[in-house]
C-alpha positions as CSV (number, residue, x, y, z in Angstrom):
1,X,-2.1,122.0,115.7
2,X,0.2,122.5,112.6
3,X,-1.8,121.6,109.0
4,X,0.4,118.1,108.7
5,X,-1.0,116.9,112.2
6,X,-4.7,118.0,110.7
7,X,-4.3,115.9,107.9
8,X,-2.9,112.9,108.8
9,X,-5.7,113.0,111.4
10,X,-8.4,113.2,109.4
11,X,-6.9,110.5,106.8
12,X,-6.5,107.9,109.3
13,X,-10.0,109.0,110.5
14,X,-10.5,108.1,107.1
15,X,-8.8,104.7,107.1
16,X,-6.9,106.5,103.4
17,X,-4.2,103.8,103.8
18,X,-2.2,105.3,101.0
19,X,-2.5,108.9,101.7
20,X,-1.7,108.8,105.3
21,X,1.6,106.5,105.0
22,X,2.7,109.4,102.6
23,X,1.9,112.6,104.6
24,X,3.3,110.5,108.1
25,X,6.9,110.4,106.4
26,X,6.0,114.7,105.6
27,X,5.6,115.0,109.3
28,X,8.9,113.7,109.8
29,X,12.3,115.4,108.8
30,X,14.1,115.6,105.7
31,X,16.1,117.3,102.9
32,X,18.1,115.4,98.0
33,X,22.3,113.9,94.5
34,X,22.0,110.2,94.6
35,X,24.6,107.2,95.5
36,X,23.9,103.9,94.7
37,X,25.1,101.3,97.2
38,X,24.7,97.2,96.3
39,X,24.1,95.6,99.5
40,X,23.5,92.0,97.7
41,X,24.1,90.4,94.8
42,X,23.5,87.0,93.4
43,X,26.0,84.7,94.5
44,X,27.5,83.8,91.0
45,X,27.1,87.1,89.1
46,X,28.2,86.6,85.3
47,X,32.5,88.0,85.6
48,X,32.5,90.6,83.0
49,X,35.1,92.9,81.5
50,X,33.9,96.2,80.1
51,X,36.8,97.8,78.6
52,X,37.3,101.6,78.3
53,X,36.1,102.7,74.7
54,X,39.0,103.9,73.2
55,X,38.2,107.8,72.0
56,X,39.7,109.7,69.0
57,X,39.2,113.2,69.5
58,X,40.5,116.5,71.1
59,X,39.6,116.9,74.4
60,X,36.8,114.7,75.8
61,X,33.8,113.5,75.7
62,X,30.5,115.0,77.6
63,X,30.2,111.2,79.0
64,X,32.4,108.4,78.6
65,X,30.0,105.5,77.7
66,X,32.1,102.9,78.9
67,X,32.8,104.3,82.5
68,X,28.0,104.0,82.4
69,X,27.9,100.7,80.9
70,X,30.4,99.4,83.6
71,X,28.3,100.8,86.4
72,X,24.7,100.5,85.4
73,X,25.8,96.0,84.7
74,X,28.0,96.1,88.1
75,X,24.8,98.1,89.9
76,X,22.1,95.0,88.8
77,X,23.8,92.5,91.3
78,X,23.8,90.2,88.3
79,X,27.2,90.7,87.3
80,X,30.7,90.5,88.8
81,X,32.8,93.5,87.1
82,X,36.6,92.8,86.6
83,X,38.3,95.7,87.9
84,X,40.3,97.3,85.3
85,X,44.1,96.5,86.8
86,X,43.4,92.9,86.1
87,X,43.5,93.2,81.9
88,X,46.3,91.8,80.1
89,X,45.1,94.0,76.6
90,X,42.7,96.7,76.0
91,X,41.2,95.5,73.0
92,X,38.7,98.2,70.9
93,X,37.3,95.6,68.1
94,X,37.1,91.9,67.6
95,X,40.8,92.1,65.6
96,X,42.1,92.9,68.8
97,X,40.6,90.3,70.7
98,X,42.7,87.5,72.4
99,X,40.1,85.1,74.3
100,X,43.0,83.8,76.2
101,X,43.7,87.0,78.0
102,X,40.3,87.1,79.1
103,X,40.0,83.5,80.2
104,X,43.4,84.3,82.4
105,X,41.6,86.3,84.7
106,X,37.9,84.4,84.4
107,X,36.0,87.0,82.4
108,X,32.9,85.0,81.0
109,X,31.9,88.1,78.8
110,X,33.8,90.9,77.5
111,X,32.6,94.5,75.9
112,X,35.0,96.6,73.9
113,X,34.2,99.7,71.8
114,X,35.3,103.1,70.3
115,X,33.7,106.8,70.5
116,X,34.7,109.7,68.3
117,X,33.8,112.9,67.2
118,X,31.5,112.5,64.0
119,X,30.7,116.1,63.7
120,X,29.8,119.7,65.5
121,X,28.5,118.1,68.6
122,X,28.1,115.1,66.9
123,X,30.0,111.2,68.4
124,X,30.0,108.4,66.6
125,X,29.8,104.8,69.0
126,X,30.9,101.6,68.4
127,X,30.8,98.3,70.9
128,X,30.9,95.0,70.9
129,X,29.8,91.9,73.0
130,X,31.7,88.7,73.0
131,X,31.5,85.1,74.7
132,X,34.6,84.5,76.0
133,X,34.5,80.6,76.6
134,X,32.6,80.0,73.2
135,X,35.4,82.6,71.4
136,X,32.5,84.7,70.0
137,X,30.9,88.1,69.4
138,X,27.2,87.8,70.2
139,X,26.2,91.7,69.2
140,X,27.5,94.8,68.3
141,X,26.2,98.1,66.9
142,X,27.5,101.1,65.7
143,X,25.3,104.5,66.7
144,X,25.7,108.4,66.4
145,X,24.2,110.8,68.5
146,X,24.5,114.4,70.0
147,X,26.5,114.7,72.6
148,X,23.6,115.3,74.9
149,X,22.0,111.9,73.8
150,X,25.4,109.9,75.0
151,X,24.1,108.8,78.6
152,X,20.9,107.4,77.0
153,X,22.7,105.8,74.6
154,X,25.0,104.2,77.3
155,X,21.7,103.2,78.9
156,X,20.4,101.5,75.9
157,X,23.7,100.0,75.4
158,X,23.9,98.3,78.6
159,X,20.3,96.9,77.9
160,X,21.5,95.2,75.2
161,X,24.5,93.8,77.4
162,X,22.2,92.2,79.7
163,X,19.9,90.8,77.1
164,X,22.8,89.4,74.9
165,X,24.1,87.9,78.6
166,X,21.1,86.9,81.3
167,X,17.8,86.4,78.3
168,X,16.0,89.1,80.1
169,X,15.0,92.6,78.7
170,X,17.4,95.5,80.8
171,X,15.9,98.4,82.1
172,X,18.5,100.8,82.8
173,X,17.1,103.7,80.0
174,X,14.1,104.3,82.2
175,X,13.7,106.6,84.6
176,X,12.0,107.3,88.0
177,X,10.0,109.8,90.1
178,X,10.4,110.5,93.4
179,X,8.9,113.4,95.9
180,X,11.7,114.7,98.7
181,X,11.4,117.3,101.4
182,X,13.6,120.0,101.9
183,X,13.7,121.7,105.1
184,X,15.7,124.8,106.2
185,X,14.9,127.2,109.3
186,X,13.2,129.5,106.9
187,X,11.3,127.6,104.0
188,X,10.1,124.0,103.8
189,X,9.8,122.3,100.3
190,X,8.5,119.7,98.3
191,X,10.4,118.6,95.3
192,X,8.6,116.2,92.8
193,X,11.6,115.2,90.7
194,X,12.7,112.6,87.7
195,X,16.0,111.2,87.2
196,X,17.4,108.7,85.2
197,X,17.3,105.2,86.9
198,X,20.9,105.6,87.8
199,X,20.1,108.9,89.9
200,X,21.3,111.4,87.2
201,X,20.1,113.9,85.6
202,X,17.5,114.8,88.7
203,X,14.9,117.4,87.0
204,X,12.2,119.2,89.1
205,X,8.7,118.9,88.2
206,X,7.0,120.3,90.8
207,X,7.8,122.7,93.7
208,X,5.3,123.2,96.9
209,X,4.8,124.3,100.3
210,X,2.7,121.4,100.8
211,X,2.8,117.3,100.3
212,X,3.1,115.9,97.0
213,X,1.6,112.5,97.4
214,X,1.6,109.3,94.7
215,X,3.5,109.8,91.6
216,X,2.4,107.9,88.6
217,X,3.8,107.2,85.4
218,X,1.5,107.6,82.2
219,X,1.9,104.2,80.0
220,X,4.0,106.3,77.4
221,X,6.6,107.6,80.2
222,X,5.1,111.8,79.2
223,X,3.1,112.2,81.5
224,X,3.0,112.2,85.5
225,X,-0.2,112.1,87.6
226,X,0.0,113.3,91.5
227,X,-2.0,114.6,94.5
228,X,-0.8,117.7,95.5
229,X,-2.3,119.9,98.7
230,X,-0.8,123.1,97.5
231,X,-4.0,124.8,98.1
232,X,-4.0,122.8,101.5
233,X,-6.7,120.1,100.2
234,X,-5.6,117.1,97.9
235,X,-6.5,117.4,94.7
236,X,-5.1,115.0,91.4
237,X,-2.9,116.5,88.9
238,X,-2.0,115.2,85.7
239,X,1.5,116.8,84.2
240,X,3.3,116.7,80.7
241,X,6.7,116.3,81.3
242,X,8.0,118.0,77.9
243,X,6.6,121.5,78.1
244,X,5.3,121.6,82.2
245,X,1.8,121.7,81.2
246,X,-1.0,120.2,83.4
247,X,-4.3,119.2,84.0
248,X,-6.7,119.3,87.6
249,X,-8.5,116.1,87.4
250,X,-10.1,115.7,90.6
251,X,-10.6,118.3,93.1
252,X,-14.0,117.5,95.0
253,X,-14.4,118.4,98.9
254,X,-12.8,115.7,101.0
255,X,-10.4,112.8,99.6
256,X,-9.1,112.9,95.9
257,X,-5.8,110.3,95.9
258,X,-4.2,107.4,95.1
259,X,-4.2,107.7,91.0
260,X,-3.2,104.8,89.0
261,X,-3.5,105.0,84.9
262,X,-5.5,102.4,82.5
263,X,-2.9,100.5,80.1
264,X,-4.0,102.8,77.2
265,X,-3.5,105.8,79.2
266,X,-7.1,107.3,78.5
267,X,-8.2,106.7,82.5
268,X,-7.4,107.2,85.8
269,X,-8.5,105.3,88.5
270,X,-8.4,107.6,91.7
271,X,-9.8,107.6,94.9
272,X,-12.4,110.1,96.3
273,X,-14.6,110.8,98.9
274,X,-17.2,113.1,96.6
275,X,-20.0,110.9,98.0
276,X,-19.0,110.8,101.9
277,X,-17.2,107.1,101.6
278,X,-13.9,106.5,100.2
279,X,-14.4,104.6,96.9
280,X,-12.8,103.6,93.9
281,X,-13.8,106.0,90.9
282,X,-12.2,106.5,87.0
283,X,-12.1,109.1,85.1
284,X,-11.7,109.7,81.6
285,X,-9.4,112.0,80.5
286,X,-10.6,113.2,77.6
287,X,-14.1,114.0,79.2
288,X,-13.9,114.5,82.8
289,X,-16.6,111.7,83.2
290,X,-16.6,110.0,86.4
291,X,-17.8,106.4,87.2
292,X,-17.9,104.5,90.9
293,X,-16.2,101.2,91.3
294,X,-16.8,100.1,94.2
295,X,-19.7,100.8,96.9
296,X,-18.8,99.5,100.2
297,X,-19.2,101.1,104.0
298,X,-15.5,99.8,104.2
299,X,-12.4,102.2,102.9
300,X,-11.5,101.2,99.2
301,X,-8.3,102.4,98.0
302,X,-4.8,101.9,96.3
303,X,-6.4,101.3,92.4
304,X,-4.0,99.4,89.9
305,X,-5.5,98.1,86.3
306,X,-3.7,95.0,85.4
307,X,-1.2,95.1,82.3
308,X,-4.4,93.7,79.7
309,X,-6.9,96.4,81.4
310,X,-9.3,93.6,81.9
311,X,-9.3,94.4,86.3
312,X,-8.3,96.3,89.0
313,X,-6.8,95.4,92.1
314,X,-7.4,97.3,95.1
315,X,-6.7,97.9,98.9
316,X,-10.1,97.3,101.3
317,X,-10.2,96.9,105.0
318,X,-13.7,95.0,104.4
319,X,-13.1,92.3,105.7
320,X,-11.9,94.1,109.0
321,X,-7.8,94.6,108.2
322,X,-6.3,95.7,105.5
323,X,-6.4,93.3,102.3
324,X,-6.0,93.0,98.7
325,X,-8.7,92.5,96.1
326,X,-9.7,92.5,92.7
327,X,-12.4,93.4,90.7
328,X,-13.3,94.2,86.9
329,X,-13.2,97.0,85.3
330,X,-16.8,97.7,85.5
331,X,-16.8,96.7,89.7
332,X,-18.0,94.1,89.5
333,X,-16.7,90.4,90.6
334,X,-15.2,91.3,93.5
335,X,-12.4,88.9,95.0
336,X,-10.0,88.7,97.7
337,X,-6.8,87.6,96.5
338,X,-4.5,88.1,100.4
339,X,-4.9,85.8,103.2
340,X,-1.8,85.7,104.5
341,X,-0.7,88.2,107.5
342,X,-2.4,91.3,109.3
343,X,-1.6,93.7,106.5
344,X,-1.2,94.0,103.0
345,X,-1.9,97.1,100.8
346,X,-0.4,99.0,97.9
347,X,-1.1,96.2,95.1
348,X,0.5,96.4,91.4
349,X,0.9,94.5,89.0
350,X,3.7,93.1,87.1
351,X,4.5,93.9,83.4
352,X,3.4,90.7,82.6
353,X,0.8,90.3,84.6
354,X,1.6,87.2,86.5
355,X,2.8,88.8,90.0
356,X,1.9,91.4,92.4
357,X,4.1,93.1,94.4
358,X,2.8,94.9,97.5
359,X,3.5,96.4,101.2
360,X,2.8,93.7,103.6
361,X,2.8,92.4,107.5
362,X,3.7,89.2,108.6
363,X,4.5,89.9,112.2
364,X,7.9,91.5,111.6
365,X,6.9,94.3,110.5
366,X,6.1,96.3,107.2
367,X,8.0,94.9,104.3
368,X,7.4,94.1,100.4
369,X,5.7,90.8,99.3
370,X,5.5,89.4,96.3
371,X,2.4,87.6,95.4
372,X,1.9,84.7,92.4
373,X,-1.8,85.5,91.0
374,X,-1.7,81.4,90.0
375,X,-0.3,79.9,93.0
376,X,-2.1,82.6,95.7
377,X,1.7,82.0,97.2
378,X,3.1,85.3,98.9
379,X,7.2,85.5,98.9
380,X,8.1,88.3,101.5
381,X,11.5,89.7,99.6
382,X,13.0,92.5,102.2
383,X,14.3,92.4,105.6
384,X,14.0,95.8,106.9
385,X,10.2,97.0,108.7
386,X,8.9,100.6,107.3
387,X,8.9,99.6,103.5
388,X,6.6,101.4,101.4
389,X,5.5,102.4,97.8
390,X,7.0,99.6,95.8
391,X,6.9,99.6,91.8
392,X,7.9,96.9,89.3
393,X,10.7,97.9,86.9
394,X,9.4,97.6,83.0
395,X,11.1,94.1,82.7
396,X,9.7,92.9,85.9
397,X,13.0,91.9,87.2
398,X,13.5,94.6,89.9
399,X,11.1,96.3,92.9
400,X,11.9,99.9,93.5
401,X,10.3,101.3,97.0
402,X,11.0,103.7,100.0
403,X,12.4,102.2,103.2
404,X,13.7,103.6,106.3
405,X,17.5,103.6,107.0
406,X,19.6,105.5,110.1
407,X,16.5,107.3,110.5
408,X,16.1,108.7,106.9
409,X,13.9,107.8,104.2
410,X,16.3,106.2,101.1
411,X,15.2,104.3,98.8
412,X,16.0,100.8,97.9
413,X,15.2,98.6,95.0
414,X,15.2,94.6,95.4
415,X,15.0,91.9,92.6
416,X,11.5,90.3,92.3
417,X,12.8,87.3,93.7
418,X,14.8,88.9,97.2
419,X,18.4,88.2,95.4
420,X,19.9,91.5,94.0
421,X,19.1,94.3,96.8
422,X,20.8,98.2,96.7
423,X,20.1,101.0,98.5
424,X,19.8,104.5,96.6
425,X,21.3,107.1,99.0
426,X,20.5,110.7,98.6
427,X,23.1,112.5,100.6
428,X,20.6,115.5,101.7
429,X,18.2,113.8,103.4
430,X,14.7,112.2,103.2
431,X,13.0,110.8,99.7
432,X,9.6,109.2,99.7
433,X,6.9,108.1,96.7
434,X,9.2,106.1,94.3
435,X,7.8,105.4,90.6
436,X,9.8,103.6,88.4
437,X,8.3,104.5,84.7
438,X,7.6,102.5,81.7
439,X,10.4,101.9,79.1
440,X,11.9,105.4,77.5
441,X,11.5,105.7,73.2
442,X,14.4,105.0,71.7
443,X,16.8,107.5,70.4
């Protein structure tokens, strides 16, 4: 029997929900350059017109912001992009600006700016947001940056965009993390990687012959924690993302999984079967001291702290199935929150604290939920039936999770209330474990 039949054995022995839905997708097939499809947006997206920043310079640009801004807005399902054949003027400044073109061909919201060289490597960028109907520029800035800093500043740009236009914080300058599997007749590979939220810029963080399991974002976006079986046992790692440096944080005989990081980033909470059962532990990073959660003949597993650090949701099959509770941070207080269906597992919490969002099974399979923490309503937001892993976006206003799809493992990300859904296509294969991370710093 090969090593991924042994393991997923003896984690459903277990009853590790977590663990085993990530090593059964291993046991597959697979193998990873990302497209972004939109498969539904809201029905009355905001018409904008982003038109191309005019550049004064020889040659070109490493990146023309522009061409980013227009794809990250037109990729959140929230806008309607004009296409380009439709302008009656290419304006570059406010001067230029002639509201009645724009109102011609129903643009609501227009962006126009410059780019040009400022020095060795150096590009200066202008833009500009305007109202059409109220004949107004609501924000503009003027930045320079190196030229390897001009598709994060296209990022933040487009953040400000949708701010100035929907209310709501963006989140395209973030990033995510993902595990795929490569496969060929003579090697098979495990690729923990981070891209930008738009899919480029994929770097490798880890390589291994075996799984890489449960990716998780440190508050400050530096550092990622993982299981990893590369020595053919899990065991939680804890990795710097600037200089490749990492920790072993729990290693014991048996189960080590499932690590999810305090708001303060000084604790993980992991799971671990040190003492025979599978129980909730943290650990303080600093220290290495332990302390146990949760004592409980059932499996406990799947920590999350809440944004304030005051609890911690958690997956149990106590009460028979598979169900989500909550706890404090000392263990005590224990509550179930799910009533609803025969499964739900894989709790977290949104940036605000209001929502969960969460794997669960109504009868139609496995799908991602959204549960109100006031109400105790759960709002089941995808259609398809192997949905796994989800994670809020910083602003709360999108789900990122893995999915099945022609066979394949892509991965898709839906808005938190089931309007806006895309699918992220990697055109070699199989990707699993999606983490999308806290907000990036600022240029």
């Amino acid at each position: 029997m090969s090593f991924c039949s042994n393991t997923v054995n003896t984690l459903r022995r277990a009853g590790v929900l977590s663990m085993l839905a990530g090593l059964m997708f291993y046991c597959v097939n697979a193998n990873a350059a990302l497209e972004i499809e939109i498969t539904q947006g809201v029905e009355a997206g905001i018409p904008i017109a982003v038109v191309p920043f005019e550049w004064n310079g020889p040659g070109a640009p490493p990146h023309f912001v522009s061409d980013i801004v227009e794809s990250d807005l037109k990729r959140s399902g929230r806008f309607d992009t004009i296409p380009r054949g439709d302008f009656l003027s290419n304006p570059h400044d406010h001067l230029q600006v002639n509201y009645k073109d724009w109102r011609l061909i129903k643009a609501e919201a227009l962006v126009v700016g410059r780019m040009q060289r400022a020095g060795a490597n150096q590009y200066q960028v202008e833009f500009r947001v305007f109202d059409v109907f109220k004949s107004k520029q609501l924000t503009g800035f003027r930045y320079n940056v190196p030229g390897k800093s001009l598709r994060k500043l296209a990022h933040q740009i487009s953040d400000i965009v949708y701010e100035a236009l929907t209310g709501e914080r963006g989140a395209f300058d973030t990033r995510v993390a993902y595990v795929t599997l490569e496969r060929s007749p003579t090697r098979t590979r495990y690729l923990l990687r981070v891209a930008d939220s738009d899919g480029f810029g994929a770097v490798t963080i880890l390589e291994s012959k075996e799984p890489i399991l449960s990716p998780a974002w440190s508050p400050d976006g530096e550092r990622l924690a993982y299981v990893s079986f590369e020595q053919r046992r899990s065991m939680i790692f804890v990795q710097r993302l600037g200089d490749g440096k990492r920790d072993l944080v729990s290693s014991y005989q048996g189960v080590n999984g499932a690590p999810a990081w305090s708001p303060d980033g000084r604790t993980l909470a992991v799971v671990s079967s040190r003492e025979g059962n599978a129980e909730i532990y943290t650990i303080n990073l600093q220290n290495k001291q332990t302390r146990r959660l949760t004592n409980h003949i059932a499996i406990d597993t799947e920590p999350a702290f809440s944004p304030d650090g005051s609890s911690i949701v958690f997956t149990s099959d106590r009460a028979g199935r598979p169900q989500i509770y909550r706890m404090r941070m000392d263990g005590s207080g224990v509550q179930r929150l799910t009533f609803e269906g025969t499964y739900n597992a894989r709790a977290s919490y949104s940036p605000d604290g209001k929502r969960l969002t969460m794997v669960t099974n109504q009868g139609a399979g496995y799908r991602i939920g959204v549960f109100n923490l006031d109400s105790k309503g759960l709002l089941v937001i995808t259609d398809t039936t192997l949905d796994e892993s989800p994670s809020f976006a910083p602003n709360g206003a999108m789900i990122l999770y893995a999915t099945q799809q022609g066979g394949s493992g892509v991965l898709s990300a839906v808005s938190a209330d089931g309007r806006v859904k895309q699918v992220l296509r990697f055109q070699k294969g199989d990707v699993r474990e999606p983490a999308w991370s806290p907000y990036n710093r600022k240029l």
